[in-house]
C-alpha positions in Angstrom: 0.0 0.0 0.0 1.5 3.3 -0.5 0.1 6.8 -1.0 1.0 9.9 -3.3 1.0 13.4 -0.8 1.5 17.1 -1.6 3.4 19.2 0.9 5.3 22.3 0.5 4.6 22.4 -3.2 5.7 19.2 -3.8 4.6 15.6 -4.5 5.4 12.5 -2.4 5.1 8.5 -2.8 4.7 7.1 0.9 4.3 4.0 2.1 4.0 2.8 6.3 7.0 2.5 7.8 9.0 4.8 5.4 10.9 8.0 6.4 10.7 11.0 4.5 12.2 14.6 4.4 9.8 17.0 3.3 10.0 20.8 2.9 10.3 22.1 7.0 7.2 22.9 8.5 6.6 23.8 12.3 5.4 21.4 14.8 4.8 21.8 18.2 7.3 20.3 20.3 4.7 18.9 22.6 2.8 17.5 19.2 5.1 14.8 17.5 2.5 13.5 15.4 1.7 15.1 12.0 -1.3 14.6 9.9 -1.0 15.3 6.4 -4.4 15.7 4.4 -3.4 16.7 1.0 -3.5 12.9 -0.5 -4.0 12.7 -3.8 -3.8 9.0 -4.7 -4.1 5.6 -2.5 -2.8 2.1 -4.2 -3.7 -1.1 -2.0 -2.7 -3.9 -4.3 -5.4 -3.5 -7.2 -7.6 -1.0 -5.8 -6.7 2.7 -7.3 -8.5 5.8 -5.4 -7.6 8.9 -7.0 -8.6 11.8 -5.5 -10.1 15.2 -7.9 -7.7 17.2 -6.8 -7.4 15.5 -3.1 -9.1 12.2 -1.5 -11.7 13.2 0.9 -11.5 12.2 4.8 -8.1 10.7 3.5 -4.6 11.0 5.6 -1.2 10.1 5.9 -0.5 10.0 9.6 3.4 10.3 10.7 5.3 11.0 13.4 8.4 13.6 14.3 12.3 12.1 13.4 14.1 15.0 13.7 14.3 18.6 11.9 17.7 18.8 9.8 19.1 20.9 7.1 20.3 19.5 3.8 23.4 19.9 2.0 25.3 23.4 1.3 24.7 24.8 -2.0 27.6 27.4 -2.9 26.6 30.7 -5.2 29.3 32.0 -6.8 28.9 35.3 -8.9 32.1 37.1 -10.5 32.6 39.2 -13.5 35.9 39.1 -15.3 38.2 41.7 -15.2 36.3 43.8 -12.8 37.6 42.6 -9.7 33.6 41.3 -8.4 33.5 38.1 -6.5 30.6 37.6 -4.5 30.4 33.9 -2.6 27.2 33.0 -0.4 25.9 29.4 0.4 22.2 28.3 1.4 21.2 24.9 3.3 17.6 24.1 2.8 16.0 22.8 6.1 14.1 20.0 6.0 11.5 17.9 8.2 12.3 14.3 8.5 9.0 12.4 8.9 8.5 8.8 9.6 5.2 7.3 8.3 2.6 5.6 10.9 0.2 4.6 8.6 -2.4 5.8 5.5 -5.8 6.3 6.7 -8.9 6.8 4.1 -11.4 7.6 6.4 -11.4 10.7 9.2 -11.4 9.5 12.6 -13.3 11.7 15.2 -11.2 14.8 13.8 -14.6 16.1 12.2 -16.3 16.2 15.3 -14.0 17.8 17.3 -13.8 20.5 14.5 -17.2 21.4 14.2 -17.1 21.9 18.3 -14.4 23.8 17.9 -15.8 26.3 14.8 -19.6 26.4 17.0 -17.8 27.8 19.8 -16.2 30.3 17.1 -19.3 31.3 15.6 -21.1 32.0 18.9 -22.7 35.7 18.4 -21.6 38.0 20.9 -24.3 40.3 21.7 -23.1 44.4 22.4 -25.4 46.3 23.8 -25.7 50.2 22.5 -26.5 52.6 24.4 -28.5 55.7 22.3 -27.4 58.9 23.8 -30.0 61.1 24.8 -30.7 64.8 23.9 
């Protein structure tokens, strides 16, 4: 079984029990598990899902390794003759994930949204006072 994710602009083949370093994104340090809902395709043996852009209620569920950095890429401009030599480097930090397991239906994660957005969306009531003259 092994999925196809989008994160940071990019695409992903996963499968459980593989690790993967994905563009950095922040977790809490309390938090190490990650749930990535942008799943565009599921393949168990002969059964194909593929989602129109994404698979509803689908996830990849994963869990923190570590946050690292890649390797150094060196820029190096110059222009002959001129005596211009600029040298800068960049390391691209990553997120290493491993992966728990693919999951094609949302757990209680709906539920605890909708509590969550009803408590949002609870009016709050001003009162005006009209000035009198």
């Amino acid at each position: 079984m092994y999925a196809i994710i989008e994160t940071g602009g990019k695409q992903y083949k996963v499968s459980p029990g593989d690790t993967v370093d994905i563009e950095k994104i922040e977790i809490p340090e309390d938090d190490d598990e990650v749930r990535l809902d942008n799943v565009l395709m599921i393949v168990d043996d002969d059964a194909v899902e593929v989602g129109k852009p994404v698979i509803e209620d689908a996830a990849v569920v994963a869990h923190l390794v570590d946050q690292v950095k890649g390797e150094k890429i060196v820029i190096f401009k110059s222009k002959k003759r001129k005596g211009y030599r600029r040298k800068t480097g960049h390391r691209q930090k990553y997120t290493r994930l491993h992966i728990d397991e693919i999951r094609r239906q949302a757990d209680d994660d709906e539920e605890v949204k909708a509590e969550v957005n009803a408590e949002a969306e609870t009016p709050v009531v001003e009162e005006i006072e009209e000035k009198g003259e």
